[in-house]
C-alpha positions in Angstrom: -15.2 -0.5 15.5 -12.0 -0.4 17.4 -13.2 1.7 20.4 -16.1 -1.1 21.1 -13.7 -3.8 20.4 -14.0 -6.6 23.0 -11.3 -9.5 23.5 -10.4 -12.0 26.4 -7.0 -13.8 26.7 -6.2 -16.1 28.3 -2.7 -17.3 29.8 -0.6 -17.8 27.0 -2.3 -14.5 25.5 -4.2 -16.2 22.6 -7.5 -14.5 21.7 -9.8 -17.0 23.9 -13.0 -15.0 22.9 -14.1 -11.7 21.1 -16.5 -9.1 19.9 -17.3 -6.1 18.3 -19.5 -3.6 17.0 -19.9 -1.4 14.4 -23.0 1.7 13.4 -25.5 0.9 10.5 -26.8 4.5 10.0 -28.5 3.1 6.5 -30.4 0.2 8.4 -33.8 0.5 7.5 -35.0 -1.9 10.5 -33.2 0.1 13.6 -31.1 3.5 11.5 -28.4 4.4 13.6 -28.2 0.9 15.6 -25.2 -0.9 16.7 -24.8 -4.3 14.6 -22.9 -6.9 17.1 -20.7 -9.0 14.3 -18.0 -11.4 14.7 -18.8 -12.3 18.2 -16.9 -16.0 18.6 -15.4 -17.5 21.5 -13.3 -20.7 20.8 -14.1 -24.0 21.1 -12.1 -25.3 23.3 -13.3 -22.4 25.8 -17.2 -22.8 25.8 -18.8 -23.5 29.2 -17.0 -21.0 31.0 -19.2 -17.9 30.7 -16.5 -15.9 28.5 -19.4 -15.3 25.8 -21.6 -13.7 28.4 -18.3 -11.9 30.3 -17.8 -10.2 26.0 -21.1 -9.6 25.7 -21.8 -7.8 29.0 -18.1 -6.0 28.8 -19.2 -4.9 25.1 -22.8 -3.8 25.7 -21.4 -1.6 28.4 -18.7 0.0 26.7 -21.6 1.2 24.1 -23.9 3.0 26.5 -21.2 4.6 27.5 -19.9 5.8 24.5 -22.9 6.3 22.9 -25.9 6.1 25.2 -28.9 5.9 24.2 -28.4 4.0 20.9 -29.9 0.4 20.2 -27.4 -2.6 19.6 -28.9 -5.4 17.5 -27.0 -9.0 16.3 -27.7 -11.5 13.6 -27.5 -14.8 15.5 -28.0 -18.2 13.7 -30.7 -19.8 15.5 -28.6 -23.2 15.7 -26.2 -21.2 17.4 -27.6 -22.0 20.8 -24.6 -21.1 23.0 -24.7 -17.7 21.3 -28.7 -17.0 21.4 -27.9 -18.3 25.1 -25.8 -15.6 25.6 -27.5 -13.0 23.8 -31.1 -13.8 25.7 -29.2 -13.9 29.1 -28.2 -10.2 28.0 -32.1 -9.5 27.4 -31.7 -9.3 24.1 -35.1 -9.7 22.3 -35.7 -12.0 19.2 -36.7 -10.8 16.5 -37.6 -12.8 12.8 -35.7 -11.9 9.9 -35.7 -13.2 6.7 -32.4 -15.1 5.6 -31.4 -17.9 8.1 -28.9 -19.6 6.1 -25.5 -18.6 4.3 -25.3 -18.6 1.0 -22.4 -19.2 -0.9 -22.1 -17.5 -4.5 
């Protein structure tokens, strides 16, 4: 995950948002797809397009290290700045079937 690894500082150089991406060659939705996890960008530093500028920098990183493979992300659908970000991408929804955490 370390060569798609996408971070923005900002002055002080603390981590103001991130994301990464690792291969899930035993997925049996998309085998061999990129799984977007641990996208965040903090709080204190929505509104200003840095989930989009991750995103974008991210996506592009992968085609060009491994073009022609899908990327695919679990988003929370009452994560609206993040499924914001993701359909401004053109990523495409899809339905899958756990939309909660669970805690065991």
């Amino acid at each position: 995950f370390t060569r798609s690894a996408t971070f923005v500082r900002d002055a002080d150089g603390s981590i103001a948002a991130g994301v990464f991406a690792t291969p899930k060659h035993d997925d049996v939705i998309y085998p061999g797809a990129f799984w977007i996890d641990n996208f965040a960008v903090r709080p204190d530093c929505h509104g200003r397009s840095l989930g989009q500028f991750v995103l974008n920098e991210l996506v592009k990183t992968l085609a060009g290290l491994y073009p022609g493979k899908d990327s695919c992300a679990y988003v929370r659908r009452d994560r609206r700045d993040a499924v914001g970000d993701y359909e401004a991408m053109n990523f495409v929804p899809f339905e899958f079937w756990i939309d909660a955490q669970i805690a065991i």
